[in-house]
C-alpha positions in Angstrom: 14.8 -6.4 -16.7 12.9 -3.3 -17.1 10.3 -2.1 -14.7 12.1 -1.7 -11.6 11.7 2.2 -11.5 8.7 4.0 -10.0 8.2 7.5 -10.0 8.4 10.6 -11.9 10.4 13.4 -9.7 10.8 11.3 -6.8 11.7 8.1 -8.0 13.2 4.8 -6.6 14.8 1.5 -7.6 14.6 -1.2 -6.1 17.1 -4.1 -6.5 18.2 -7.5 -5.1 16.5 -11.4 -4.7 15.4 -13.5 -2.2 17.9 -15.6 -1.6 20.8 -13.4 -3.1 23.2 -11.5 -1.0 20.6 -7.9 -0.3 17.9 -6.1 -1.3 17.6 -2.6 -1.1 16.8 0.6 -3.0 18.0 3.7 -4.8 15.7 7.1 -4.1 16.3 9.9 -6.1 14.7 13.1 -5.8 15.0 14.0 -2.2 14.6 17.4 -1.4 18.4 18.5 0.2 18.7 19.5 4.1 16.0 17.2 5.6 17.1 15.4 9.0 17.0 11.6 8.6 18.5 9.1 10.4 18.7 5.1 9.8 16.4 4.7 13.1 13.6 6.2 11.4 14.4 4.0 8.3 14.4 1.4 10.7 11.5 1.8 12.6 9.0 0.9 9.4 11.8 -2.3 8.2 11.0 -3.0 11.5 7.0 -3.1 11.2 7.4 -5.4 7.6 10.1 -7.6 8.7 9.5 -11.4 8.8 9.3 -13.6 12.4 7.2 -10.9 14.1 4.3 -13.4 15.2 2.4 -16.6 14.9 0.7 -15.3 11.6 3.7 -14.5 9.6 6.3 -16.0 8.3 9.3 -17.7 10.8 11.9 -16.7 8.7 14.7 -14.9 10.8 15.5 -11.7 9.1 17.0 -8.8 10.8 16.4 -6.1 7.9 19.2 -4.0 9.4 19.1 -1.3 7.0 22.3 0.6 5.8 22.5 4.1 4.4 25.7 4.5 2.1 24.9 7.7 -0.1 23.1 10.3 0.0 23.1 11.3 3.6 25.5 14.0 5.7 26.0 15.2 9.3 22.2 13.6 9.9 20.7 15.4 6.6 19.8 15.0 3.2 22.1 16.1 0.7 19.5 15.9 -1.8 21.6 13.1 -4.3 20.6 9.5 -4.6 20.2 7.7 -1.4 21.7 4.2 -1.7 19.4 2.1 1.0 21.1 -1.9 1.2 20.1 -5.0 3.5 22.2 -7.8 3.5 20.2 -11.3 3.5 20.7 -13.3 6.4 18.7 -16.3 6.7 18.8 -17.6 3.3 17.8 -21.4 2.5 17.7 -21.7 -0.9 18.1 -25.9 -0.8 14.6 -25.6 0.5 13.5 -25.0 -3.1 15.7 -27.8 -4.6 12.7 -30.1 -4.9 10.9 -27.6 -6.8 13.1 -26.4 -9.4 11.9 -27.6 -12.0 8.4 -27.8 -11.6 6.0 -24.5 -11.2 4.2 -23.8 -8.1 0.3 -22.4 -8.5 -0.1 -19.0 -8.0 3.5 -17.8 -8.4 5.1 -16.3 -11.5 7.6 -19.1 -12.1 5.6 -19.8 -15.1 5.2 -16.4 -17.0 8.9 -15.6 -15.5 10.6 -18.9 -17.4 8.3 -17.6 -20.8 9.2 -13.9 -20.5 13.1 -14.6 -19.8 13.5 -18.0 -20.4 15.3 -18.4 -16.8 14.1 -17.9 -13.6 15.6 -17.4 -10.2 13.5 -20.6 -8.4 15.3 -19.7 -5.2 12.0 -18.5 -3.6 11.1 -16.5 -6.6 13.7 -14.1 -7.1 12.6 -11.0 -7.6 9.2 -11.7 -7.9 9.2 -12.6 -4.1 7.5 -9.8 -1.2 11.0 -9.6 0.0 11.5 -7.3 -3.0 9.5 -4.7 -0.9 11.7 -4.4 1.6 13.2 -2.0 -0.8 10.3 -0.2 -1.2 9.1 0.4 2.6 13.0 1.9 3.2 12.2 4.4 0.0 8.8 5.0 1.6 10.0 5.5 5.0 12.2 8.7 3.1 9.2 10.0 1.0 7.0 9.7 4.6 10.1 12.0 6.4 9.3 14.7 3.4 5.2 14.3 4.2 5.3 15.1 7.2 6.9 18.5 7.2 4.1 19.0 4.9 1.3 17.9 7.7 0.4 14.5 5.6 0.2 11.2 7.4 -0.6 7.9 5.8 -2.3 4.9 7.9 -3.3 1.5 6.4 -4.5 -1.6 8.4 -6.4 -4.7 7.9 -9.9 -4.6 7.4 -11.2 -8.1 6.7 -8.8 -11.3 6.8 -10.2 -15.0 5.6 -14.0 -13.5 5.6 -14.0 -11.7 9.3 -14.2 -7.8 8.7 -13.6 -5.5 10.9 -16.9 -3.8 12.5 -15.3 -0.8 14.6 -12.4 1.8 13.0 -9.7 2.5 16.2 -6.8 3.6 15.3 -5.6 3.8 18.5 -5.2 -0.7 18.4 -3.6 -1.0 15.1 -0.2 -1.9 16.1 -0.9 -3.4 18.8 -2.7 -7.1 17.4 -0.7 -9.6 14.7 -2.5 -8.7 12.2 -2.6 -5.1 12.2 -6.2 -4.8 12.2 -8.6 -1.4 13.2 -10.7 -3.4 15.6 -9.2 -5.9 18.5 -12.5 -8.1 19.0 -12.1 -9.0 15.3 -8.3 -9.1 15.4 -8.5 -11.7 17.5 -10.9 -13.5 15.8 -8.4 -13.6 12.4 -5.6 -14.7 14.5 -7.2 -17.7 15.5 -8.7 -18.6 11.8 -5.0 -17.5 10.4 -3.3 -20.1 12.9 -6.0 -22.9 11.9 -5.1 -22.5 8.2 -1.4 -22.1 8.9 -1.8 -25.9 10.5 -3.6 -27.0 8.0 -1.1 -25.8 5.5 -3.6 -23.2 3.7 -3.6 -19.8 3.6 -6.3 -16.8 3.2 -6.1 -13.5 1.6 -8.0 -10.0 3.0 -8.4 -6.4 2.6 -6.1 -4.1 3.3 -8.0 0.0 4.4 -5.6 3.2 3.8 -6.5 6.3 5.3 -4.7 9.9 4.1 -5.2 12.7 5.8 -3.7 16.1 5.6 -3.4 16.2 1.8 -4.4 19.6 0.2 -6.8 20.1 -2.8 -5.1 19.9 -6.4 -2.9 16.8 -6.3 -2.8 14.8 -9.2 -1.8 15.3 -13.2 -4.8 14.4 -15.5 -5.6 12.7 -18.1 -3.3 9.8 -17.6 -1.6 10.4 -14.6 -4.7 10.9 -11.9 -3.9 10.6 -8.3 -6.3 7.5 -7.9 -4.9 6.5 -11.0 -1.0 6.4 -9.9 -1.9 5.0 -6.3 -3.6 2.2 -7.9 -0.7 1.6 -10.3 1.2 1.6 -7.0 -0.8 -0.8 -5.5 -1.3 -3.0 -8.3 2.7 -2.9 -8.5 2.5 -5.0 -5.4 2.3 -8.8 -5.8 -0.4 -10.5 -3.9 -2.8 -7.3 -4.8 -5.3 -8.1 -6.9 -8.2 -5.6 -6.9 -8.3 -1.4 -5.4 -11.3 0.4 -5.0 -11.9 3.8 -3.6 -14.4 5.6 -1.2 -17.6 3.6 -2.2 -16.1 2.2 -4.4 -17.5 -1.2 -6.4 -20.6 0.1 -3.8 -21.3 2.9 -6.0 -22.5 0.6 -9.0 -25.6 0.2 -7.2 -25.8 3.4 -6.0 -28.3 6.8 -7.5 -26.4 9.7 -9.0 -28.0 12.0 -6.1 -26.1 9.5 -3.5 -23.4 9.4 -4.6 -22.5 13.3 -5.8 -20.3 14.7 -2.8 -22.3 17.7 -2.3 -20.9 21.1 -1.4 -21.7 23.9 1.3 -19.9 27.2 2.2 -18.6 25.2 4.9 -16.7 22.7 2.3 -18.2 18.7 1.5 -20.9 17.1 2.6 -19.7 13.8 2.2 -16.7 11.7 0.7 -18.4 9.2 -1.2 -15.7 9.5 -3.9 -12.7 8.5 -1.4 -11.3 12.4 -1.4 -10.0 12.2 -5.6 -12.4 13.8 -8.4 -11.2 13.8 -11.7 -8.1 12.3 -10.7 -7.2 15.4 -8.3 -7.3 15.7 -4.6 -10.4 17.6 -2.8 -8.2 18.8 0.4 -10.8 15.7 2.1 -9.4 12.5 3.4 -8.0 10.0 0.8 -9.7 6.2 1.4 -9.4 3.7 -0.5 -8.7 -0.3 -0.1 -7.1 -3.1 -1.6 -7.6 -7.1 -2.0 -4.8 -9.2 -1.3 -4.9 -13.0 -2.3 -4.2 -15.7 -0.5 -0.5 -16.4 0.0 0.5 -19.0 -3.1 2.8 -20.9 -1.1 1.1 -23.3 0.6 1.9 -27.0 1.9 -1.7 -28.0 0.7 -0.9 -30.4 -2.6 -1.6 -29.3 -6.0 -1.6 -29.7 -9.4 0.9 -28.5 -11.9 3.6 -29.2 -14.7 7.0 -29.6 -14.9 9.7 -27.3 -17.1 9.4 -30.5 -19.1 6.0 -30.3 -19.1 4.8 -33.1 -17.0 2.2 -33.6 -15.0 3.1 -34.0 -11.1 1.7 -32.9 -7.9 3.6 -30.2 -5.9 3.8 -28.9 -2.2 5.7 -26.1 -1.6 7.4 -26.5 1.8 9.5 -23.6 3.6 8.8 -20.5 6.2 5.9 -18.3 4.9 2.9 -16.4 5.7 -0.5 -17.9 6.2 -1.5 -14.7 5.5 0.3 -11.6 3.9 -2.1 -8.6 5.3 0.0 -7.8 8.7 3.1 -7.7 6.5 1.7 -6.0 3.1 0.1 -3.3 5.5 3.7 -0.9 5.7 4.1 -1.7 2.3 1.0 -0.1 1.0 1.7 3.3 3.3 5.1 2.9 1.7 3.7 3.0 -2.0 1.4 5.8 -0.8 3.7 7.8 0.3 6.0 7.5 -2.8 3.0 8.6 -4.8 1.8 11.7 -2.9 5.3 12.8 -2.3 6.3 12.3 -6.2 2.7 14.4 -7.0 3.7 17.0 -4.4 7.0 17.8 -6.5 5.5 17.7 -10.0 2.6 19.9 -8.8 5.7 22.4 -7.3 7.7 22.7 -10.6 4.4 22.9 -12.4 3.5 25.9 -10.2 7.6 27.1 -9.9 7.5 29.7 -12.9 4.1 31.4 -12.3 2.2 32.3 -9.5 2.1 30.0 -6.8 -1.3 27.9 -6.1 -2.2 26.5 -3.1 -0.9 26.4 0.0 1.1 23.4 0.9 2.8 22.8 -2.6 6.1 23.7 -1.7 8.9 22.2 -0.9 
């Protein structure tokens, strides 16, 4: 199975299924000498974990994370980092009733035409716990932004149709559901929990916020910086759309709104989310994503059989009503991958002439 790298100089792997024995990833690329310890690892697993509250997913897992390469006396030693979890609440009988038949919304389908097998235990590889692996590789390529003053926060913005109507940071982690504003926090909760008894589920929008990123990130034509953070994005399973500053807004917008105007004193606005012509402006980086509705629901539905019959289908087991809480370190972690695999490329672009802006370095 190809397509289980991301990343140019600072890459990762990603390995491991649902149900199997771990999960876990493979970062390459890390600048040598950094301190890093599994508690900071740790300390995002923790934040994307499963069980956390009433609007994810009951499944008990731990996501003790364990570092067995890569790492000396508390520091880089810049070769591969080997990141594992071991599975511990796997049911995969839960899925006996489904095996042969494929569940709405989820790739057993275009996994069983690709392959011609499939790993129905919860999907495999195509299930979120996949990301586990990527929020321990994003947690390393976070370490190496911050020594270079960037910081990356996402958090919910609309969930089942309620948006959020005030931006505090301050309240993010400390609702469910992750969301900027605690009035309308609560109000998701309680629309979450009414669709998780009903056996439904309900997608949202997912805000990411970058500050501290300098001017002259990003490799055109191809590889853009809005361009590779969407690939990252998109990379994710239950995204379906990304849009950035005004986004799908500035369709309807003039020419003479939109324009970021300039002064001696720098912008005058950020209409085009802090990227033009696929390369930072040194403003903040905005942009958001859609995530659907979680496919696994106990609502019945329609589908086939391997065989191809038709039968009705209800897919019963532990999952989340709605994926924004969870997907929310997941999308720093792809972020973070991205601006930290830019930072390097721009540095060895810059390495045998004179050096550009400040910042680049390692």
């Amino acid at each position: 199975m190809a397509g289980n790298t991301f990343g140019e100089t600072f890459r990762i792997t990603t390995f491991g299924e649902s149900h199997g024995e771990a999960v876990g990833v493979i970062v390459d690329g890390v600048t040598p000498g950094v301190e890093l310890d599994e508690a900071y690892v740790q300390a995002q697993m923790n934040r994307r974990k499963p069980g956390q509250s009433s609007v994810t997913t009951p499944r008990k897992e731990s996501d003790t994370i364990h570092i067995l390469s890569g790492l000396f006396e508390g520091k880089t030693t810049g070769t591969p980092l080997f990141i594992m979890l071991h599975n511990q609440d796997m049911r995969p009988e839960a899925y006996s009733d489904i095996q042969h038949a494929f569940r709405p919304g989820h790739a057993d389908y275009t996994y069983l035409q690709k392959y011609g097998i499939r790993d129905h235990r919860g999907s495999g590889r195509a299930s979120g716990r996949e990301t586990a692996g990527r929020v321990a590789g994003g947690a390393v390529a976070r370490k190496l932004l911050e020594r270079r003053g960037v910081e990356v926060t996402a958090y919910t913005w609309a969930v089942g149709g309620i948006a959020c109507r005030v931006f505090d940071k301050t309240v993010i982690e400390q609702n469910p559901v992750r969301a900027c504003d605690s009035e309308a926090a609560a109000e998701m909760v309680k629309r979450i929990e009414s669709l998780a008894e009903a056996g439904d589920s309900c997608g949202g929008i997912v805000e990411c916020r970058i500050s501290g990123a300098p001017a002259g990130l990003g490799e055109p034509v191809f590889d853009k910086l809005d361009a590779e953070l969407a690939k990252a994005m998109l990379s994710i399973g239950a995204v379906k759309g990304i849009e950035f500053g005004e986004g799908f807004a500035a369709a309807a917008m003039l020419g003479s709104e939109h324009n970021d105007g300039m002064s001696k004193e720098g912008f005058l606005s950020n209409h085009g989310g802090g990227i033009t012509g696929g390369i930072s402006t040194g403003q903040e980086i905005i942009f958001r994503v859609a995530v659907k509705p979680t496919s696994s629901i106990s609502v019945e539905q329609q589908t086939i059989s391997v065989a191809g019959e038709e039968r009705s289908i209800q897919t019963i087991g532990r999952h989340d009503p709605c994926i924004c809480p969870r997907i929310v370190p997941v999308i720093e972690a792809m972020a973070c991958l991205v601006l930290e695999d830019h930072f390097k490329r721009q540095a060895a672009m810059l390495d045998g002439g004179a050096k550009g802006n400040a910042g680049m370095s390692e």
